[in-house]
N, CA, C and O atoms as a DFTB+ gen file, in Angstrom:
212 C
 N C O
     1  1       0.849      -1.165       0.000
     2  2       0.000       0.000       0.000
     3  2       0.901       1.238       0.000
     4  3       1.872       1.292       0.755
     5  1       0.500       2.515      -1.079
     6  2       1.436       3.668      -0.963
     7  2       1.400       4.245       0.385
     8  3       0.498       3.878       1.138
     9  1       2.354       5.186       0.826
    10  2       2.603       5.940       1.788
    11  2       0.984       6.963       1.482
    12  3       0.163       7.174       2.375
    13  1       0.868       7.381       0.282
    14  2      -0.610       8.431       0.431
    15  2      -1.379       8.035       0.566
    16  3      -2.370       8.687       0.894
    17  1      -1.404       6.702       0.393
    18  2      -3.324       5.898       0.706
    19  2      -3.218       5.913       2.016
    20  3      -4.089       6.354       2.766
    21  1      -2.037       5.383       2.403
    22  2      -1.914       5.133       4.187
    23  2      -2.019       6.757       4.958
    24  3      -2.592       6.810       6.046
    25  1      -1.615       7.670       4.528
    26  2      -1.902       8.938       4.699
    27  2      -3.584       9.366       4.951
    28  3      -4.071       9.804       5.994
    29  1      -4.032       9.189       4.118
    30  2      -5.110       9.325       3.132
    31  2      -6.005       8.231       4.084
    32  3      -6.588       9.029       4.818
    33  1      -6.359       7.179       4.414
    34  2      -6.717       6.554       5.713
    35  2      -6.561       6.846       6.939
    36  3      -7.486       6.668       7.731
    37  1      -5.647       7.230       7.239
    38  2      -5.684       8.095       8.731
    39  2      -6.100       9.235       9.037
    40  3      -6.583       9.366      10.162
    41  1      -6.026      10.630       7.952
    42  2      -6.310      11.555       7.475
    43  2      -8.591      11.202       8.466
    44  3      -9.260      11.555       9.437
    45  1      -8.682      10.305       7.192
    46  2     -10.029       9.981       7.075
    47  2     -10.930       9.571       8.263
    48  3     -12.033       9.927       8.678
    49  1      -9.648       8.339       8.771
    50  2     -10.490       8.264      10.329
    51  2     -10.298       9.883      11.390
    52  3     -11.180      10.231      12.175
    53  1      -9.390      10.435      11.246
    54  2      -8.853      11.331      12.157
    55  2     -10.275      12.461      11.817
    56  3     -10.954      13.038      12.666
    57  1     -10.412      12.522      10.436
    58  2     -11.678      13.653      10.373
    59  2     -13.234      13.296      10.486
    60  3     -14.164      14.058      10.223
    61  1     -13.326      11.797      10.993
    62  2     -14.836      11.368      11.130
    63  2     -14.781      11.018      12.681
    64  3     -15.878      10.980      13.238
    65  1     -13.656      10.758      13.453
    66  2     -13.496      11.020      15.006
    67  2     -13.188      11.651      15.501
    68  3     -13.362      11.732      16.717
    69  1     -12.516      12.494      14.749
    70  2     -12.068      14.146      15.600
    71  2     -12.968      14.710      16.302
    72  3     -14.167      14.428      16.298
    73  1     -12.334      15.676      17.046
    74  2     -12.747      16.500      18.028
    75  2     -12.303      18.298      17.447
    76  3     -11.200      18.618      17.005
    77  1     -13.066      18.895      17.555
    78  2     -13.248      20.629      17.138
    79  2     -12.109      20.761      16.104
    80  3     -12.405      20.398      14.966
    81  1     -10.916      21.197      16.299
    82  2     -10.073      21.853      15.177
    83  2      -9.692      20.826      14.627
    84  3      -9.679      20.909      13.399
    85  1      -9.204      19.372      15.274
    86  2      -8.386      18.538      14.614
    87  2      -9.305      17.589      13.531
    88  3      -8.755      16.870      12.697
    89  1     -10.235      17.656      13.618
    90  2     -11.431      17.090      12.568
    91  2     -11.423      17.986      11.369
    92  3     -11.354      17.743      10.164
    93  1     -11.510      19.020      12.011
    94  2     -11.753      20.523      10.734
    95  2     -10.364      19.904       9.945
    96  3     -10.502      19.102       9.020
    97  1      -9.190      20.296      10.342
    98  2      -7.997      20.532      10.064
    99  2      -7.703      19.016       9.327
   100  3      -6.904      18.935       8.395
   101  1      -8.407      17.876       9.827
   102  2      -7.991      16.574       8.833
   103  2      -9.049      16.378       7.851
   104  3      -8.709      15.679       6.896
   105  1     -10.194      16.798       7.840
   106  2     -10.583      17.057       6.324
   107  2     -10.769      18.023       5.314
   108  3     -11.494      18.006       4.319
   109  1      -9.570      19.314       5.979
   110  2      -9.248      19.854       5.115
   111  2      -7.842      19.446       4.457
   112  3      -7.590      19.854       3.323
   113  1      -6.735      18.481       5.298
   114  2      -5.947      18.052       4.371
   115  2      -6.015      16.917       3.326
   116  3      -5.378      16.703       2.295
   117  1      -7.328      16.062       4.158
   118  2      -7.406      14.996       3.616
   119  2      -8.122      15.364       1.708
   120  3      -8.105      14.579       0.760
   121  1      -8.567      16.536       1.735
   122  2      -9.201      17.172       0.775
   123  2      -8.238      17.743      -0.442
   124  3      -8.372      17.510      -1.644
   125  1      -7.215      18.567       0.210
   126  2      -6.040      18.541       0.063
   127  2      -5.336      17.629      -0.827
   128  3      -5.019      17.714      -2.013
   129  1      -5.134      16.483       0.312
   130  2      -4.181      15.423      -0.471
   131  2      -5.127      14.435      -1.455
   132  3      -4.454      13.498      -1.884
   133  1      -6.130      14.424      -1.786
   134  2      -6.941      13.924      -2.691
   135  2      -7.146      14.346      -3.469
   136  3      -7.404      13.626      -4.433
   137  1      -7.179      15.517      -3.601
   138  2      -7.252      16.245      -5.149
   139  2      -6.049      16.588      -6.019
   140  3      -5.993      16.904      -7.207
   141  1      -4.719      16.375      -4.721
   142  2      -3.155      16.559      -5.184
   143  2      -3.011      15.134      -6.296
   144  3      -2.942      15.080      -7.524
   145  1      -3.007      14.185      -5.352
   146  2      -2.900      13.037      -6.025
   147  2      -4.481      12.195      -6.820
   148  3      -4.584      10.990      -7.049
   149  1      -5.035      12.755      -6.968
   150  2      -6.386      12.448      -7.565
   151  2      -6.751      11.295      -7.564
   152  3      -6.784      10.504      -8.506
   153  1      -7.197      11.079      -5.920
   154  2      -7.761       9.755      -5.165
   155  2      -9.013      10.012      -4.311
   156  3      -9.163      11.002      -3.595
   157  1      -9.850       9.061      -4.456
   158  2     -11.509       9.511      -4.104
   159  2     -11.307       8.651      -2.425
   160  3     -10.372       7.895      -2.160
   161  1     -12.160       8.930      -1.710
   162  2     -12.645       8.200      -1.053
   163  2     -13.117       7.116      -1.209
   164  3     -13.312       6.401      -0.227
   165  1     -13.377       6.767      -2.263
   166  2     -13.945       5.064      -2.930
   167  2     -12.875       4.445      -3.200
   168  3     -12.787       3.230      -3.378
   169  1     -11.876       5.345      -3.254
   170  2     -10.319       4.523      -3.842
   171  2      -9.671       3.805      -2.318
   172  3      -8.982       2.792      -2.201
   173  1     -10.323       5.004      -0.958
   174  2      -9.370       4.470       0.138
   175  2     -10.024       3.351       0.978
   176  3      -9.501       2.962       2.022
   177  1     -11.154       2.852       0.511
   178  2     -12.320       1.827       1.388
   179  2     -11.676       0.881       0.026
   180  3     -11.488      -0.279       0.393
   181  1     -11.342       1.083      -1.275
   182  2     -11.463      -0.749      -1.831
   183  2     -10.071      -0.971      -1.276
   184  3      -9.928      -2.014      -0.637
   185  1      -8.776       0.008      -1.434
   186  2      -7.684      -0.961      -0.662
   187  2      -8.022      -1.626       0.410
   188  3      -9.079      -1.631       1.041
   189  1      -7.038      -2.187       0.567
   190  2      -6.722      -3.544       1.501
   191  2      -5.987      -2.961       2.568
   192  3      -5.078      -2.131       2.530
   193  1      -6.557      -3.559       3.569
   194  2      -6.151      -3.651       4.808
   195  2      -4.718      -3.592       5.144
   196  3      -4.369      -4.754       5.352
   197  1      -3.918      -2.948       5.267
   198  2      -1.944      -3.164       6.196
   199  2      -2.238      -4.361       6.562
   200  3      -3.422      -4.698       6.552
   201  1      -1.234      -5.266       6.966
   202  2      -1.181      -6.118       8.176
   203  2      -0.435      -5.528       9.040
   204  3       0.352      -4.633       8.731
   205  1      -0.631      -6.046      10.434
   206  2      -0.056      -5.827      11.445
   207  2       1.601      -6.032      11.703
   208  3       2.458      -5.372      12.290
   209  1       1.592      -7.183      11.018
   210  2       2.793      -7.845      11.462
   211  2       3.964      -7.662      10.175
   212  3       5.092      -8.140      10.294
């Protein structure tokens, strides 16, 4: 998985659990880095899962 999808996933959870600025502030980068690299939100739910290990 690229470094921007993995970006781009954390970004995503960080702006649907955030709290006041840091929600604001991660879906405005996550907005940001999706239109930089021209990747949807449909692109970051079909990748695949990291593993852990």
């Amino acid at each position: 998985m690229s470094k921007i999808i993995t970006l781009a996933k954390k970004l995503h959870a960080l702006a649907e659990r955030g709290v006041g600025g840091e929600k604001i502030n991660a879906e405005y980068k996550l907005k940001e880095l999706c239109q930089k690299h021209n990747i949807s939100l449909d692109d970051l739910e079909s990748e695949e899962a990291e593993p852990f290990f």
